[in-house]
N, C-alpha and C positions, 0 to 999 in steps of 0.2 A: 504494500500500500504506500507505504513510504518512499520509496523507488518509482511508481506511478507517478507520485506528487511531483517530485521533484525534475523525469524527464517532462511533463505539461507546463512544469516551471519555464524549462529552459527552453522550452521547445516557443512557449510565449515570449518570450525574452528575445531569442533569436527571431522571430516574426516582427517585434517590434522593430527592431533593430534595420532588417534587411534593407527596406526604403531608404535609410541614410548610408547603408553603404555602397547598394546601388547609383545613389544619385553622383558619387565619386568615381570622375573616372581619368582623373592622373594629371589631366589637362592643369589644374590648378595646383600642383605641388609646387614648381616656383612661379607662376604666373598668376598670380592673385593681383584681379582687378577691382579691389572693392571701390565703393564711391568713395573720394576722399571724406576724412571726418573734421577735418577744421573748413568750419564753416567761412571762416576769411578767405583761407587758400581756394577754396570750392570755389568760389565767389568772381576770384581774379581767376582760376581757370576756366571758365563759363564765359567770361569776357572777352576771354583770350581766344578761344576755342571754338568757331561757328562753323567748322566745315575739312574737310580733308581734301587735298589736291595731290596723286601721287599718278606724275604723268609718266609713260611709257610701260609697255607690255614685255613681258619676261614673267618666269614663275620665280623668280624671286618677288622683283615689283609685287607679284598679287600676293605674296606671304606676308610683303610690308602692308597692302592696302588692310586685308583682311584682320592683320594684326594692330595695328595702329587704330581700325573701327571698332575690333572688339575691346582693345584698353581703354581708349576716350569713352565707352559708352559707359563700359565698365565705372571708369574713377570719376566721371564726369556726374554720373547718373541718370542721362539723356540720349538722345541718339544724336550723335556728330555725322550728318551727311556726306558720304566722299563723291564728290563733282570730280569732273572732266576738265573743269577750264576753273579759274580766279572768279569765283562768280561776284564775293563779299568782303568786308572787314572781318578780321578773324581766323584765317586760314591756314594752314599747317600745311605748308607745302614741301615735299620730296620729290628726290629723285637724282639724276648725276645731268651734268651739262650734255653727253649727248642722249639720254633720254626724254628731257626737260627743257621744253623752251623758255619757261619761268627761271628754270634754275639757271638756264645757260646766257641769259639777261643781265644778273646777276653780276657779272666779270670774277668770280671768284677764282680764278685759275691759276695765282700763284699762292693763295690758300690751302686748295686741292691738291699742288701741287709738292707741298710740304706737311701736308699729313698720309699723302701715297694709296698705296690700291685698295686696302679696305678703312680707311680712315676717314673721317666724316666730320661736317663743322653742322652746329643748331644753333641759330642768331636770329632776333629779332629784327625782321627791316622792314622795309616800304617795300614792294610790286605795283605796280599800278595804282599808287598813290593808296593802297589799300594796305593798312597792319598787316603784317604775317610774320610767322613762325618756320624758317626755311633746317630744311634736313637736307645737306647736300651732301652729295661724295662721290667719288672716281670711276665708284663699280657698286653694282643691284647689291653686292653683299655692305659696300660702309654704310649703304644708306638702311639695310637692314639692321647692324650694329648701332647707325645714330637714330634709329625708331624705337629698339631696345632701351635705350641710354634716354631718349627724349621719356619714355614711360615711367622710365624710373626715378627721374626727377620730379615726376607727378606723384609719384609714389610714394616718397622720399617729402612730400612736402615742397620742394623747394621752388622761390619763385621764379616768374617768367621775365621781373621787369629787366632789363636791358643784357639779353641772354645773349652770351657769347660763346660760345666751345669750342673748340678744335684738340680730336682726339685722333691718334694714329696707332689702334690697337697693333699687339703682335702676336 
């Protein structure tokens, strides 16, 4: 009787349970996009933040698009639309000089040219008289490394006002 009790115990225990280990499925072991919690910071990235521009085709390119729309919705709280062209103020634009003709606008090429093939800069500038948030670099993979890096800064809290980087991982 006691041995009855005890496997219906567990047997309920484990049925509770299932549905929260089911819903896990690895994707979020280091990629946790919660909405940020300081509501100041939320605030200025909401401001900042109105849309994604990640011009040129490659399957790199779309692991950047895809993943940069799932972090910004993610920490944002919102859904950040990724456009084709400069539609807005607020835009988060990627890409390398010859995929981008935003980025290749820019003249950034003795930048690029001193952080090397996967190396990447994130600066706040003007495009068409419009704020943005530029992720440039050499090759589909920096601009993948400075989309990583740009998340993590959202993550990490830290602000956007007059953002400067240049990073030349190895």
């Amino acid at each position: 009787m006691l041995k009855s009790s005890l496997i219906a115990v567990a047997l309920l225990f484990s049925a509770l349970l299932s549905p929260v280990t089911l819903a896990e499925d690895g994707y979020e072991m280091w990629l946790r996009y919660h909405t940020v919690a300081d509501n100041n910071r939320l605030k200025e990235y909401r401001g900042q933040i109105k849309q994604l521009v990640v011009e040129g085709e490659s399957p790199t390119l779309s692991v950047v698009r895809q993943e940069l729309q799932t972090g910004l919705n993610g920490l944002l709280g919102l859904s950040v639309p990724a456009q084709t062209s400069l539609a807005r103020q607020g835009s988060v634009v990627v890409g390398t000089p010859a995929s981008s003709p935003l980025i290749a606008g820019l003249e950034l090429g003795e930048a690029l040219q001193a952080v090397g093939p996967e190396g990447f800069l994130i600066r706040q500038t003007r495009i068409n008289k419009r704020d943005a948030i530029v992720i440039a670099a050499n090759t589909d993979q920096g601009a993948l490394y400075g989309s990583f890096h740009f998340l993590r800064l959202l993550q990490t809290h830290t602000s956007l006002k007059d953002l400067a980087i240049e990073s030349a991982p190895r």
